[in-house]
C-alpha positions as CSV (number, residue, x, y, z in Angstrom):
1,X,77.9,116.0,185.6
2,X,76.6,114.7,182.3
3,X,78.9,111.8,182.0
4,X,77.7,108.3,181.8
5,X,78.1,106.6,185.2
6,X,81.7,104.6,185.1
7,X,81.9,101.5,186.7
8,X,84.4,101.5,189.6
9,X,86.4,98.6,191.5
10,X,88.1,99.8,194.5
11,X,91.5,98.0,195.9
12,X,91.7,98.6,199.6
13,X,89.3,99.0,201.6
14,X,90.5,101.6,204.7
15,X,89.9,104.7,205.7
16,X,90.8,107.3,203.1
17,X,88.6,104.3,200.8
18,X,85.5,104.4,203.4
19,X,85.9,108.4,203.6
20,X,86.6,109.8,200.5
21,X,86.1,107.6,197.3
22,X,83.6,105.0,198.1
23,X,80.9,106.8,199.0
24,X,80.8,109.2,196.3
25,X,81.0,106.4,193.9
26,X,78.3,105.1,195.1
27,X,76.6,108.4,195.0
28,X,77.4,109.4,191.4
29,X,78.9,106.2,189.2
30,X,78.3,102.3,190.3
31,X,80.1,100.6,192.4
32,X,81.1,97.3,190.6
33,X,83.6,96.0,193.6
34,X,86.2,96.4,196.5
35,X,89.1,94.4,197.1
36,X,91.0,93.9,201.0
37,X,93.6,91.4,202.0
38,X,91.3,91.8,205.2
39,X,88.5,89.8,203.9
40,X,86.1,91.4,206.6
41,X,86.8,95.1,205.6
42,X,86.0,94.3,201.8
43,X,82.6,92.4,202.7
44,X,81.8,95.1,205.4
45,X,82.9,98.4,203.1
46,X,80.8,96.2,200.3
47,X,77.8,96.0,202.2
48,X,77.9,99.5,203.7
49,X,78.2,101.3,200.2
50,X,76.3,99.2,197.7
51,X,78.8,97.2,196.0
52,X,77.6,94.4,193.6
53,X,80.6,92.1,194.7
54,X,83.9,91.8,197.4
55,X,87.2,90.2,196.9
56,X,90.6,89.7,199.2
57,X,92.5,89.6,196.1
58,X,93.1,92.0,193.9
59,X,94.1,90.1,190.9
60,X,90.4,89.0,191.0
61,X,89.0,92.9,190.7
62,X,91.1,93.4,188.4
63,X,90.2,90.7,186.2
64,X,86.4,91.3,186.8
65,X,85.1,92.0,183.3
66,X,82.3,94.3,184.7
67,X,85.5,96.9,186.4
68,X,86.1,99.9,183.9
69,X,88.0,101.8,186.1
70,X,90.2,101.1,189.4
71,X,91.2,103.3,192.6
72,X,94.3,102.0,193.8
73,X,94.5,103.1,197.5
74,X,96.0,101.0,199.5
75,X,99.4,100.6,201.7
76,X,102.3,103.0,199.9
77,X,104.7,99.8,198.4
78,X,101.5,98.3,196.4
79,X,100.9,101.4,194.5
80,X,102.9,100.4,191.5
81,X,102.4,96.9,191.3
82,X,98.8,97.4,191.2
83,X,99.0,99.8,188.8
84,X,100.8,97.8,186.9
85,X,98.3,95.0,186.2
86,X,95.7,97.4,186.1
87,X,97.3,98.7,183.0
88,X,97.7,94.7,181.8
89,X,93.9,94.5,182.4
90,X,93.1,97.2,180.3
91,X,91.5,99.4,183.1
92,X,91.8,102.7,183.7
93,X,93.2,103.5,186.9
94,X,93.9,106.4,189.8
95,X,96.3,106.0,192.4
96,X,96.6,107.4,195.3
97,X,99.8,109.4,195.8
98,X,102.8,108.2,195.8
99,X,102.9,106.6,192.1
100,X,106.1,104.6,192.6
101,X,108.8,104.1,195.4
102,X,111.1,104.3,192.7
103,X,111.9,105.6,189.8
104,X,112.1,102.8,187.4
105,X,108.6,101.5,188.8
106,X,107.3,105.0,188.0
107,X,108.5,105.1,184.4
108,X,107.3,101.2,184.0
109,X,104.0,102.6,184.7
110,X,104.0,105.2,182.4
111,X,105.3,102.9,179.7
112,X,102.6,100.4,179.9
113,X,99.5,102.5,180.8
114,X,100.3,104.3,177.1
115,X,100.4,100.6,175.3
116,X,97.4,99.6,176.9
117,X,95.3,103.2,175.8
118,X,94.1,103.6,179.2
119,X,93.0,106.4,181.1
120,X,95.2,107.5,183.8
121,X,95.2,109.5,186.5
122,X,97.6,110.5,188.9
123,X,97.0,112.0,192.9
124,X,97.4,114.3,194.0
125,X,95.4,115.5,191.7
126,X,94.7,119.0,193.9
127,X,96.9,121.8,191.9
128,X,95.8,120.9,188.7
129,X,92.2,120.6,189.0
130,X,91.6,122.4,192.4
131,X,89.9,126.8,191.7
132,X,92.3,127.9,194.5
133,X,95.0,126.4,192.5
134,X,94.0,127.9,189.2
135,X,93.8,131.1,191.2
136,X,96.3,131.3,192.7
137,X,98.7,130.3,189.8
138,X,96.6,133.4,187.7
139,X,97.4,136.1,190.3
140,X,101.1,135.1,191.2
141,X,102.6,138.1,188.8
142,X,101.0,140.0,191.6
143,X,103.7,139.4,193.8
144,X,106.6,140.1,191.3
145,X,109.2,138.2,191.2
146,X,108.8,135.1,193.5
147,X,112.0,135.3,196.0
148,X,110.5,131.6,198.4
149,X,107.7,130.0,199.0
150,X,106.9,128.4,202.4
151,X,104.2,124.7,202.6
152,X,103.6,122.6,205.4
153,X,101.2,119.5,205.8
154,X,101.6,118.5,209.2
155,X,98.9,116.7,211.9
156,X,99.3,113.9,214.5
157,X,99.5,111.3,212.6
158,X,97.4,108.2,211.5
159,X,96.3,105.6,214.3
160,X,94.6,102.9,211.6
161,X,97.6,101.6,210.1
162,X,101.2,100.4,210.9
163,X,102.1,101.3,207.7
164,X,102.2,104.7,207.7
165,X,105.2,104.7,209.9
166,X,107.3,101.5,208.2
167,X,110.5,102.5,206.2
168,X,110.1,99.6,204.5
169,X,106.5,99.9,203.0
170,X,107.4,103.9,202.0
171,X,106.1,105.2,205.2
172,X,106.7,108.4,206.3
173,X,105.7,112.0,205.8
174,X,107.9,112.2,202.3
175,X,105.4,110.3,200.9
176,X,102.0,110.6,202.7
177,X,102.0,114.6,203.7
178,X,105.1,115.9,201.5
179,X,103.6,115.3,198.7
180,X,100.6,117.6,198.4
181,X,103.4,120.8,199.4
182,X,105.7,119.0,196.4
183,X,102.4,118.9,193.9
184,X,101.6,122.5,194.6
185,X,105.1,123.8,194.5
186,X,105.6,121.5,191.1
187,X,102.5,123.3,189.7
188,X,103.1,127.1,190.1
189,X,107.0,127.3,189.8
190,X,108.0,123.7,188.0
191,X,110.5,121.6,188.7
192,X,113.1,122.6,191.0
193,X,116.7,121.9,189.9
194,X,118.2,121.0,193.6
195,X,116.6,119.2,196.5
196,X,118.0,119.1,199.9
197,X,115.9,117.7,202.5
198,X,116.6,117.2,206.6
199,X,114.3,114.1,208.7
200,X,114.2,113.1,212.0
201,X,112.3,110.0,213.5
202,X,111.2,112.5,216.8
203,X,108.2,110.3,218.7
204,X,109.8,106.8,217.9
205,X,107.0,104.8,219.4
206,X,104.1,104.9,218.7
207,X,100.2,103.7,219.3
208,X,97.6,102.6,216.9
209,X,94.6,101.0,216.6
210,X,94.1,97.0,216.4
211,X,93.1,95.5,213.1
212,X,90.0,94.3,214.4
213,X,89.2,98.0,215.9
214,X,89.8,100.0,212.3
215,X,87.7,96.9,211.0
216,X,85.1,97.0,213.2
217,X,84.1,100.8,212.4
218,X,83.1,100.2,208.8
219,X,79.6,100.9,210.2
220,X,76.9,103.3,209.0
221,X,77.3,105.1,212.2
222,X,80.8,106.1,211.5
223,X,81.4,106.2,207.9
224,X,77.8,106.8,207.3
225,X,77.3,109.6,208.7
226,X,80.2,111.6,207.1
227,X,84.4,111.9,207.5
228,X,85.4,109.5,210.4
229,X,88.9,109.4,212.1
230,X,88.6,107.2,214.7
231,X,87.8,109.7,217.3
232,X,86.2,107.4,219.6
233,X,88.6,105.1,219.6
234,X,92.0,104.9,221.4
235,X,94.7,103.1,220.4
236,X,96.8,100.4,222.2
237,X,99.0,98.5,220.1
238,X,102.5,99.7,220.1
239,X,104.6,100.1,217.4
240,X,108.7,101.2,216.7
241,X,108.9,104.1,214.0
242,X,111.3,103.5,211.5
243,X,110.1,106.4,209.1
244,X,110.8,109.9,209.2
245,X,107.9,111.5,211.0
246,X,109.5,115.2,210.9
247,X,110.9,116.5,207.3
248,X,111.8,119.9,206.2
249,X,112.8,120.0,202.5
250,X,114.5,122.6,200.4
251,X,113.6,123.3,196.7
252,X,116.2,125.2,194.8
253,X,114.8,126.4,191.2
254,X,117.1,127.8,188.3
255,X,115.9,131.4,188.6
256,X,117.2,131.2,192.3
257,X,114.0,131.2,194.2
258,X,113.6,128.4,196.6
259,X,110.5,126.8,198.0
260,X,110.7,125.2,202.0
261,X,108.6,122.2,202.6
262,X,107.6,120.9,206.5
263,X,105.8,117.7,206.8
264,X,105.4,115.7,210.1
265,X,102.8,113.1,211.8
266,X,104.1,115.2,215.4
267,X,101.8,118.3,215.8
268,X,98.4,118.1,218.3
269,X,96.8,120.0,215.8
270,X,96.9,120.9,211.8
271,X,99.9,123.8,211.4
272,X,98.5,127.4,212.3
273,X,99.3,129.1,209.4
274,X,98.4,129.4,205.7
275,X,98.9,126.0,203.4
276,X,101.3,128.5,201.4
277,X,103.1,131.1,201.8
278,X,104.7,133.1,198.5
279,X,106.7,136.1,198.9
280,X,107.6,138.2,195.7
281,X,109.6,141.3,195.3
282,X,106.5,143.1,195.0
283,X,104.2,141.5,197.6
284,X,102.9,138.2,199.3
285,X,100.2,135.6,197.9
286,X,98.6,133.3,200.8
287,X,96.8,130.4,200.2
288,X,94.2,128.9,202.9
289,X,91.4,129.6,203.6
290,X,91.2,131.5,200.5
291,X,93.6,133.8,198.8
292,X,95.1,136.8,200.3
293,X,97.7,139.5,198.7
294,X,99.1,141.5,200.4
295,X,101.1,143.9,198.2
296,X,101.6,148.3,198.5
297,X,98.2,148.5,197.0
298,X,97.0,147.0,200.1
299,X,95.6,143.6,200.9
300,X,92.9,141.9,198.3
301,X,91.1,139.0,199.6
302,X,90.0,136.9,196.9
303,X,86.9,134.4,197.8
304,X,87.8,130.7,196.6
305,X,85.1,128.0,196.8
306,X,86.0,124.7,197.1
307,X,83.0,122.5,195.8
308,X,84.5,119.1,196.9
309,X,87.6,117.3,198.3
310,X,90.1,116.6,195.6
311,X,89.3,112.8,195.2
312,X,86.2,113.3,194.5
313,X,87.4,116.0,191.0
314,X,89.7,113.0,190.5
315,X,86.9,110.1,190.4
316,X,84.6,112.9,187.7
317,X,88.0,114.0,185.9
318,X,88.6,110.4,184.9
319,X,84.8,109.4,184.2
320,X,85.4,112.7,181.8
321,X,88.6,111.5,180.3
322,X,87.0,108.1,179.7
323,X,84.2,109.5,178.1
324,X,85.6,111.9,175.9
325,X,88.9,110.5,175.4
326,X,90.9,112.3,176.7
327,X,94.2,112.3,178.8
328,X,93.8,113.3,182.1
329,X,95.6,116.7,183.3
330,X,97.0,114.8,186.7
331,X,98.6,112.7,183.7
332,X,101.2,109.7,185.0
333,X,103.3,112.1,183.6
334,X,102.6,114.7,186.3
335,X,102.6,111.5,188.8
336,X,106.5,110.9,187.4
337,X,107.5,114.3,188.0
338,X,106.4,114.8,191.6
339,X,107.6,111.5,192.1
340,X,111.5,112.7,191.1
341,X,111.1,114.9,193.6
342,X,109.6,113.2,196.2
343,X,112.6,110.3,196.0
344,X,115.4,113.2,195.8
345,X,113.6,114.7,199.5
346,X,114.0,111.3,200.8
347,X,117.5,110.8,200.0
348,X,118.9,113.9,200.9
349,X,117.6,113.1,204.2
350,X,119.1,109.8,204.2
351,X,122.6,110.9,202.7
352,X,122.3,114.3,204.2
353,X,123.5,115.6,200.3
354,X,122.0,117.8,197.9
355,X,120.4,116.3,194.8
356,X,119.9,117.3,191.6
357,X,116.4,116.6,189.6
């Protein structure tokens, strides 16, 4: 990558942090500082990855004059205010998926990220920067005419965080596992012109992890050595769901073709099936692992590689976009659009109505 290094603060400090963007900043820009309300998980994720300093507030990062650029990952309701004083700071920011819990606070951000010229950058960031994306969006007139797609993002759900399954912090599967099907399905077919969406709350208790536990594993034995998930740890604390936890959206589009969404924290195991599934009048495009179309000429397997995760083309897409000056393709923009959706899927499951993008 022949971009100078950026200088990175990180606000929060918990697992997809410790897994994902931490350590290849570290790697490949510089690590300026991390921010936790947990004061321990700052200091320890500070210690365990080279940062030059650690704060429990993030007004404090995002004031520090040696922070270019911030990764806003924390719990789903802080997104947006975070990203709003990032923007006041004048820092360029990413943040993590969703952008906004409402509209409004989405279009707030868009608004003052453009006054104060920075750089930002919207996750997902997969479709738009991700080869199998690219690929798969250049071979789609394969198919023919696209009749419905069919996504899923499913797993058992997270055990370090209570957040994941409060209503009132934007917990749920809309937002954390929805979204990467409602990214993808934004980027090959564009926005959809009805949403209809159907949630359940099906395990309504759940267990997870103490604070102290999900603390204590900032270690260079379990984050250090690669992706951790807490898999030797069991959890004990338990916890009312007030979430949805099992979602099956509906995406109508204007030529007719619809796309069907299923996202849920209640599978043992990762869905058994293809990430996508896109059926055309004239064949069928799968997506993961790899491409696959399947089509009267027979089926073509077409080899995708995958060089990194997609946080880590976010982190060098931004240093890029810094660098060059340019705006980045996972625009706030983008980040406004999936949001639209994402807030029509959650109340169509809460009104059981159809709504219109």
């Amino acid at each position: 990558m022949n971009v100078r290094k950026i200088n990175f603060g990180v606000v929060g400090c918990g697992n997809v942090a410790n897994n994902y963007y931490l350590p290849y900043i570290a790697k490949n820009h510089r690590l300026v500082a991390v921010c936790d309300v947990n004061p321990e998980r700052a200091k320890r994720s500070a210690e365990l990855w080279g940062a030059d300093k650690f704060y429990n507030s993030p007004d404090e990062l995002l004031s520090d004059k040696d922070v270019e650029a911030v990764i806003i990952v924390t719990s789903h309701d802080a997104h947006a205010p975070l990203a709003l004083r990032a923007a006041e700071e004048g820092k360029h920011f990413i943040v993590q998926k969703p952008l906004a819990l409402s509209i409004e606070e989405a279009e707030n951000i868009v608004r003052k990220a453009r006054k104060a010229g920075v750089k930002a950058l919207a996750e997902p960031s997969e479709p738009l920067l991700s080869p199998m994306y690219r690929e798969a969006k250049a071979r789609l007139s394969d198919v023919g005419d696209v009749c419905f797609s069919i996504w899923h993002t499913g797993h058992a759900g997270p055990t370090w965080s209570e957040a994941f399954y409060d209503d009132s912090k934007g917990g749920g599967v809309i937002f954390d596992l929805a979204v990467y099907d409602v990214a993808g399905s934004l980027f090959l077919f564009g926005l959809p012109k009805t949403v209809r969406a159907v949630g359940s709350i099906k395990v309504k208790e759940r267990l997870i992890l103490t604070e102290e536990e999900a603390t204590n594993a900032i270690r260079q034995d379990t984050y250090g050595k690669g992706v951790y998930y807490f898999h030797d740890l069991r959890p004990s604390v338990p916890i009312k769901v007030t979430a949805y936890d099992n979602v099956i959206g509906i995406l109508e589009y204007n030529d007719g073709s619809l796309s069907s969404l299923h996202a849920n924290y209640t599978t043992f195991i990762a869905l058994q099936m293809p990430k996508a599934q896109i059926y055309g009048v004239e064949g069928v495009l799968t997506m993961g692992p790899g491409l696959k179309i399947f089509s009267k000429r027979g089926m073509e397997t077409i080899t995708v590689k995958e060089v990194k995760p997609y946080y880590h083309y976010s982190i060098d897409h931004l240093a890029e976009c810094i660098e060059n000056d340019e705006e980045p393709k996972p625009s706030l923009e983008w980040g406004l659009k999936v949001t639209r959706i994402l807030l029509a899927l959650d109340k169509s499951a809460r009104t059981g109505r159809a709504v219109e993008i």
